[in-house]
C-alpha atoms as one frame of an Amber mdcrd trajectory, in Angstrom:
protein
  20.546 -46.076 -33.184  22.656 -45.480 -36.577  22.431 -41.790 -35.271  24.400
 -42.723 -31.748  27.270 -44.721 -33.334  27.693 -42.137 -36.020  27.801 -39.388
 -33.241  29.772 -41.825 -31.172  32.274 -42.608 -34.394  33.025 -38.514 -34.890
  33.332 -38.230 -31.309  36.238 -40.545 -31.461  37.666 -38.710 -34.248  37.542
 -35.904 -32.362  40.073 -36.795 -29.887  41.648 -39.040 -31.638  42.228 -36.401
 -33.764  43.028 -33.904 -30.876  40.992 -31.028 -32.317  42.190 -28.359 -31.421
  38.806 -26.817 -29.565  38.479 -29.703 -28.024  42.147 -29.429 -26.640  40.949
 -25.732 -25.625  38.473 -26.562 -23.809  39.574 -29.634 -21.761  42.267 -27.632
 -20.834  40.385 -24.437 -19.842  38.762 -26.732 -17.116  42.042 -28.745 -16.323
  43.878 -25.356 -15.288  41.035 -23.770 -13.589  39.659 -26.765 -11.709  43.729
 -27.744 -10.598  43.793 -24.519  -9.479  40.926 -23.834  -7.673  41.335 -27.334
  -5.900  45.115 -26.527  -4.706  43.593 -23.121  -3.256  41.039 -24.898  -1.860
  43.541 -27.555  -0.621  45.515 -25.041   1.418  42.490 -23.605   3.032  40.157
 -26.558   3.412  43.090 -29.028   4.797  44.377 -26.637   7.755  40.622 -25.733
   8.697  39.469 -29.640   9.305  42.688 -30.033  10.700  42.122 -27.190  13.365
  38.421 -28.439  13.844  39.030 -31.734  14.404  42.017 -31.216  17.094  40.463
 -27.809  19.033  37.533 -27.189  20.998  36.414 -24.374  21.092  33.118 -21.932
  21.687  31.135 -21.709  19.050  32.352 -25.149  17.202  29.125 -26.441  16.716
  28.041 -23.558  14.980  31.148 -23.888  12.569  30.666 -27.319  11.990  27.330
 -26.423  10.956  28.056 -23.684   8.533  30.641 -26.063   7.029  27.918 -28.903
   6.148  25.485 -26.435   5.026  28.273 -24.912   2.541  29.063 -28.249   1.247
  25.227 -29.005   0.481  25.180 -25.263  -0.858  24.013 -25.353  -4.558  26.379
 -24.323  -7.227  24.258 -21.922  -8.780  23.677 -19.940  -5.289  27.709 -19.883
  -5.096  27.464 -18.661  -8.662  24.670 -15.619  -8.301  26.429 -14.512  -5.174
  30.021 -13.875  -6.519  28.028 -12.625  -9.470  26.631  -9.824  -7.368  30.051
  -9.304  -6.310  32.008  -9.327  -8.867  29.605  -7.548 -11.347  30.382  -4.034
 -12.258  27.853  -2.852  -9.512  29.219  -4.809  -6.829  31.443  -4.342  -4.384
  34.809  -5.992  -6.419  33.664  -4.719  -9.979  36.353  -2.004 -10.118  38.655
  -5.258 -10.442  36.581  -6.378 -13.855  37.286 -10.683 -12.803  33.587 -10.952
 -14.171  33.987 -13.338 -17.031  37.735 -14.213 -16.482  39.285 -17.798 -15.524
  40.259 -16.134 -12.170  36.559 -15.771 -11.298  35.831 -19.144 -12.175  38.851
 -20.104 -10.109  37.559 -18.192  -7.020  33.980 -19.603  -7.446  35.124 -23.224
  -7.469  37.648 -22.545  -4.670  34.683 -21.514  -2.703  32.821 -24.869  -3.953
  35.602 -26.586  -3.112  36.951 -26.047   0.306  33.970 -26.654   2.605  34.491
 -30.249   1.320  37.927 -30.213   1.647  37.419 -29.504   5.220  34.699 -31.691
   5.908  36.243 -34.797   4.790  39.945 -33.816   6.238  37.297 -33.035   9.638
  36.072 -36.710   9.082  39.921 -38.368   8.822  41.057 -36.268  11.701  38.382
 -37.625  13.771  38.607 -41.200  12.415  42.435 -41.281  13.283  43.845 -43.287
  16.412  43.998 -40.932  19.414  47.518 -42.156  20.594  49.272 -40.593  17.456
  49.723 -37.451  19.162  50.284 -38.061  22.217  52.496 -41.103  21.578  54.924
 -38.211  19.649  54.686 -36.142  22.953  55.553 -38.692  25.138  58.411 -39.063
  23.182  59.491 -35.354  23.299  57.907 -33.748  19.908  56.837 -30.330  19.948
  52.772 -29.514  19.005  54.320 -28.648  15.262  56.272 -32.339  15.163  52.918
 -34.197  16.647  50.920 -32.885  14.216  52.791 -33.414  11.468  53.262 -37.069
  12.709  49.060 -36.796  12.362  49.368 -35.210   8.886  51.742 -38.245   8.123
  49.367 -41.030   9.691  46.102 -39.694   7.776  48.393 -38.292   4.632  46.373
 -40.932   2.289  42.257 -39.713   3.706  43.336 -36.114   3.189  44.282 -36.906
  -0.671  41.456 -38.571  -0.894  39.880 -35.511   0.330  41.727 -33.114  -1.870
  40.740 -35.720  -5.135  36.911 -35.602  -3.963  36.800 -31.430  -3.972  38.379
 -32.205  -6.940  35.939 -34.097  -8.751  32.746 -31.625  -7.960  34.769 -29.010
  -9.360  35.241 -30.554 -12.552  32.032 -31.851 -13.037  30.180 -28.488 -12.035
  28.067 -26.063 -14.411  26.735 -23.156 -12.384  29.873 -21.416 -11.694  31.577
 -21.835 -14.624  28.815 -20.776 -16.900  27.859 -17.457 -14.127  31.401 -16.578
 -13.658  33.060 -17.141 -16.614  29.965 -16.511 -19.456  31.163 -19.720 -21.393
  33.461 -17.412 -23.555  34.496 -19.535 -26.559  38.374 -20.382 -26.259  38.602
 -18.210 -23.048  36.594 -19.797 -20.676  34.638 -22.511 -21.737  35.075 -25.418
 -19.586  33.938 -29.106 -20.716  30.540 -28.792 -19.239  29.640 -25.641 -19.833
  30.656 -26.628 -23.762  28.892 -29.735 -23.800  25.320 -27.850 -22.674  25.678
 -25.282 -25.224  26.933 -27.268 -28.195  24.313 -30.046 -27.763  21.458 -27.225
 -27.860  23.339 -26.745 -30.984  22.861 -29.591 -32.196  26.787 -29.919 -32.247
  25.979 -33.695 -30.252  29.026 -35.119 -31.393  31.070 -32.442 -30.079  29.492
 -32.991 -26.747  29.739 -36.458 -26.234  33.635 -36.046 -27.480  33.957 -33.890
 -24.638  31.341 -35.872 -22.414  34.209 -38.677 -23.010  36.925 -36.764 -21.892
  35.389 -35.616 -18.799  34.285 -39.211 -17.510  37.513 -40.554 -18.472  39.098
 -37.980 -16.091  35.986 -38.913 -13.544  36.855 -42.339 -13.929  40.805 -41.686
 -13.026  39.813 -39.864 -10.544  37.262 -42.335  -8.842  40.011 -44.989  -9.395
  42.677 -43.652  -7.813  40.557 -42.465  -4.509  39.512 -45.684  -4.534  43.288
 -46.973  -4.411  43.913 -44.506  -1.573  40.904 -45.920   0.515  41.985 -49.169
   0.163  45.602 -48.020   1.359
């Protein structure tokens, strides 16, 4: 027990302290997670959008790739780009193995098949007569759908916070994609694995703060925008 509150107690001072690794490496995963989410925001939010409003052949088919990507292990995202993006794949002339851009592009590919399943979800969930209450009235298809954007503006956050939050909580990409690089592109969890084999624990669980804080915030404030 005395050995939790003293790692507990030098966490604190950690952060408290803002050390400046610490600082590093919350905000190695701030700016690559942020990023990868807005990519995946931009993708993920017009694709659920166009599923959920067209029919079209082969639908079912896309719908089911889409739930089998979000189910899709980390890892597997990982060892594919891997083989891509390694010197003997097909985009190693471009040398993003071990870079914060290939982390970005791994969790933008984590991240966008939930995007687009949960904007799918709030685009079927919305009241029928939005669009074709704005017709009646003379809008355009642009103007009707973004009086649907409008209406269903708070699920799609909430969509957009929720790719956030696997992102920032995930291991296998970050660690196959960006090799944990000390100061380059260590991210919070890939630091706390390897400094608590270290035996660095207080280090971790300063970090293993931070990054539940931000989980909390996060979970909070979706909340908030289900309730709205």
């Amino acid at each position: 027990m005395d050995y939790l509150l003293t790692s507990l107690s030098a966490a604190i001072g950690l952060i408290t302290q803002l050390n400046q690794e610490v600082l590093s490496t919350v905000g190695i995963s701030l700016y690559t997670s942020l990023t990868a989410i807005l990519l995946a925001s931009v993708l993920g939010v017009p694709a659920g959008i166009a599923l959920g409003l067209k029919q079209f052949t082969g639908r079912r088919l896309v719908l089911t790739l889409l739930n089998t990507l979000m189910s899709l292990p980390s890892v597997v995202i990982g060892l594919l780009l891997f083989g891509m993006l390694s010197r003997q794949g097909p985009l190693g002339g471009w040398e993003l193995l071990y870079t914060p851009l290939a982390m970005i592009i791994g969790q933008t590919v984590l991240a966008t098949p939930i995007v687009a399943n949960y904007t799918l979800s709030v685009i079927n969930g919305a009241d029928n007569r939005i669009m074709s209450t704005a017709m009646t009235l003379g809008a355009g298809s642009l103007q009707s759908g973004w009086q649907l954007l409008k209406e269903t503006r708070f699920g799609i956050m909430a969509a957009v916070i929720a790719g956030f939050g696997r992102v920032i909580g995930e291991v296998g990409v970050a660690m196959m994609l960006g090799g944990n690089i000390r100061g380059f592109t260590r991210t919070m969890t890939t630091a706390i694995a390897l400094e608590t084999s270290k035996g660095e624990f207080a280090f971790g669980l300063a970090l293993g703060i931070v990054l539940m804080t931000i989980v909390l915030l996060i979970n909070l404030f979706l909340n908030l925008l289900q309730h709205r």
